[in-house]
C-alpha positions, 0 to 999 in steps of 0.5 A, spaced: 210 479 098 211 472 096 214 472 089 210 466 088 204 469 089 204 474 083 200 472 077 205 476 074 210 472 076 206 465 075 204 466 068 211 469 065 214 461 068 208 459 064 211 463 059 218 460 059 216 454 060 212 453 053 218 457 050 223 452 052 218 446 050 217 449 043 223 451 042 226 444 044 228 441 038 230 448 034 237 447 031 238 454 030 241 454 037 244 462 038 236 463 036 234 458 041 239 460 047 236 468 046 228 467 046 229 462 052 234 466 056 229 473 055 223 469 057 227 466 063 229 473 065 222 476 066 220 471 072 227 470 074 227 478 075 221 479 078 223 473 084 230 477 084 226 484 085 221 482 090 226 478 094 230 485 095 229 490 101 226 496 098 223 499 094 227 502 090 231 494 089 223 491 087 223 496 082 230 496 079 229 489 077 221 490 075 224 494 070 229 490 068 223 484 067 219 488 064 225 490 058 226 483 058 219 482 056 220 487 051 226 483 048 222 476 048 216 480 044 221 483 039 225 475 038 217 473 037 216 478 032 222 475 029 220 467 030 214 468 026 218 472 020 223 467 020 217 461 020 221 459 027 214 460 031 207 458 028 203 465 028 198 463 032 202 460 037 207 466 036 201 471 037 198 468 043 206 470 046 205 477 043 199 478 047 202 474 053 208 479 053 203 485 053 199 483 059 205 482 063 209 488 062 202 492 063 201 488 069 209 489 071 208 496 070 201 496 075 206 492 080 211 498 079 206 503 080 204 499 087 211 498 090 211 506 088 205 508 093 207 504 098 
């Protein structure tokens, strides 16, 4: 299965590319550095994982995107606290991760039955 063909996979690039251009002209650069490495975690995981040879590889690396994703949530949570990240925007990533993890998830137990 082609990594590329995933819409888990699209829509967490998605995800990391909107972090980077949001977060582009932040000062705050150990902030920065840590939103952006855990939102380029997840797809860049889930490339390495279904990459892999066996099952038991995928899911190891889908478990590690899907804590990353946890990861970025918390860092998003924390953005909005801080008045980093606007709450509308910041929200609509909350939900974002969410339906990611829970589409990670579904991957997993797929990969589990084959």
């Amino acid at each position: 299965m082609d990594f590329e063909k995933l819409q888990v996979w699209k829509r967490s690039a998605r995800l990391s590319a909107e972090l980077y251009k949001a977060m582009r002209d932040l000062r705050d650069y150990g902030f920065k550095d840590q939103i952006t490495r855990s939102g380029l975690s997840v797809p860049s995981n889930i490339a390495e994982g279904m990459s892999r040879g066996t099952s038991k590889d995928k899911h190891r690396f889908l478990l590690i995107a899907k804590g990353s994703c946890a990861e970025l949530r918390t860092q998003i949570y924390i953005g909005i606290d801080i008045g980093y990240i606007d709450k509308t925007t910041g929200n609509q990533w909350i939900q974002e991760t969410r339906e990611i993890a829970a589409m990670l998830s579904g991957l997993m137990d797929k990969l589990s039955n084959e």
